[in-house]
FITORBA-679491 format. One line per 3 residues: number of its first residue (from 1); for each residue x, z, y of C-alpha. Coordinates in steps of 0.1 Angstrom, whole numbers. Example, Ala and Ser with C-alpha at 12.3 -4.5 7.8 and 13.67 -1.06 7.14 Angstrom:
<gupas>
1	123:78:-45 | 137:71:-11
</gupas>
This chain:
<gupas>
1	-300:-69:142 | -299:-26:143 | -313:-29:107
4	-284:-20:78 | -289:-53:59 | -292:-52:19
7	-260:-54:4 | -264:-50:-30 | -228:-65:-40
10	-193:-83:-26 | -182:-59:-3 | -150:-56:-1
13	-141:-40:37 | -163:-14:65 | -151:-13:98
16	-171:9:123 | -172:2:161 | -185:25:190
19	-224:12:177 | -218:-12:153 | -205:-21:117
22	-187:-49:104 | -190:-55:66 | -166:-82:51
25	-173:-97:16 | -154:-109:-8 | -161:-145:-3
28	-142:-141:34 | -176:-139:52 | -188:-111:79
31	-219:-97:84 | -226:-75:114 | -252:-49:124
34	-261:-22:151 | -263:-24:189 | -257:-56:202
37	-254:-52:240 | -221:-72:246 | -226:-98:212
40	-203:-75:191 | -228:-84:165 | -233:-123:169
43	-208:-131:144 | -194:-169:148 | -211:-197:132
46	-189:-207:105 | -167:-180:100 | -154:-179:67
49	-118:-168:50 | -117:-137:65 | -94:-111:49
52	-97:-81:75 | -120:-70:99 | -117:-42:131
55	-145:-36:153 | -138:-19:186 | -165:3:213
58	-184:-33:218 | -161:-61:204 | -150:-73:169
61	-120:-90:155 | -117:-109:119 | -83:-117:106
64	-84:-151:87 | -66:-161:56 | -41:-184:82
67	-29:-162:99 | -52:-167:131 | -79:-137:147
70	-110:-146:158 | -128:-120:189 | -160:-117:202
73	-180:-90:217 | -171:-74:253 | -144:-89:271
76	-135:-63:298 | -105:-67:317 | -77:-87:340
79	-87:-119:346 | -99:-138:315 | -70:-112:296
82	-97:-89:274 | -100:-70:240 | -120:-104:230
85	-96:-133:240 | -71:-136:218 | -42:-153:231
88	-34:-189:229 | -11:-200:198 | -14:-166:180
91	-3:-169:145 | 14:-155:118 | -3:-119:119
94	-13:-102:86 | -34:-70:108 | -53:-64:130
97	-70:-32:148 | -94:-25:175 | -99:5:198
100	-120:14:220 | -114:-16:249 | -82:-25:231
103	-67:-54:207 | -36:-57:191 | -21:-77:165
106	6:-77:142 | 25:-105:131 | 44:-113:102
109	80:-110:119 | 72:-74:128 | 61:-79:168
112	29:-64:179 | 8:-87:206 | -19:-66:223
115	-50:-81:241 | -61:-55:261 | -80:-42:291
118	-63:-13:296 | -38:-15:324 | -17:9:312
121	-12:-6:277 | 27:-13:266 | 42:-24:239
124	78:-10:237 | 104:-28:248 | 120:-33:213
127	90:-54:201 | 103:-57:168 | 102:-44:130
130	67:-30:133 | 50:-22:98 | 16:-7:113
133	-11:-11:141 | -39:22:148 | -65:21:175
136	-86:46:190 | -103:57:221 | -75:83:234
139	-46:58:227 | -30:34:205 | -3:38:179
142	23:12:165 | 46:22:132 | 83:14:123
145	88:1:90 | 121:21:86 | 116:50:108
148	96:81:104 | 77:83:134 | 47:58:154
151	50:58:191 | 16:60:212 | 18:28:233
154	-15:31:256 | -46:48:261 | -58:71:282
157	-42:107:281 | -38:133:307 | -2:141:299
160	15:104:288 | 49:124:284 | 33:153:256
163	27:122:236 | 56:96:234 | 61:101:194
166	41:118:165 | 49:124:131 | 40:101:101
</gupas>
């Protein structure tokens, strides 16, 4: 549907892809709206206890109340590895974001797992204490829980080396 549906009340979350919107509402449902091309709008039958949403250029992810993400949408990429499949025996995460052709989530312990079709995505090496996830179109950021800076782990820059760190 490209039609805003009538909300009138239980919204509690707005996440805006490249041409579509994800609404969560406060009973853990998703409603979706906007150009469908790739099913970024078809959300799954029976999706319910949803606590975050993210919605990337033409895929969306919902974070449920386990601790499991479900994807759908485009699935660019390596092999069956894309933004939309999420990998096998993910768990534990508490967020979730979405970027342009990009999926990552963070897990409870701190470790970011990305699901990506970008080739030149990393996650750094020391994989651990993470506090914060970002997505975007130019690149991808993941926050320290004790340190001041977020380090830009993908995306598509002209000069990688004039953007290892930025300020938080």
């Amino acid at each position: 549907q490209s039609d805003v549906p009538l909300i009138t009340s239980g919204i509690v979350a707005v996440a805006a892809g490249g041409y579509h919107t994800l609404a969560l509402k406060s009973d853990g449902t998703v409603l979706a709206w906007g150009k469908n091309t790739y099913g970024q709008c078809n959300v799954p039958a029976n999706l319910t206890g949803v606590v975050a949403i993210a919605a990337g250029d033409s895929h969306s992810l919902a974070l449920k109340s386990d601790g499991t993400v479900v994807a759908w949408g485009n699935n660019i990429g390596r092999s069956s590895i894309g933004q939309s499949t999420v990998p096998a025996g993910l768990t534990g995460v508490v967020a979730i974001a979405a970027g342009g052709n990009t999926s990552y989530a963070l897990k409870y312990d701190g470790t970011v797992v990305s699901f990506t079709q970008s080739i030149i995505d990393s996650i750094p090496p020391d994989n651990a204490h993470f506090g914060a996830i970002a997505t975007g179109d130019c690149g991808d950021f993941v926050c320290k829980t004790n340190e001041a800076f977020c380090s830009l782990v993908g995306g598509f820059v002209e000069d990688p080396t004039s953007y290892s760190s930025v300020m938080a």
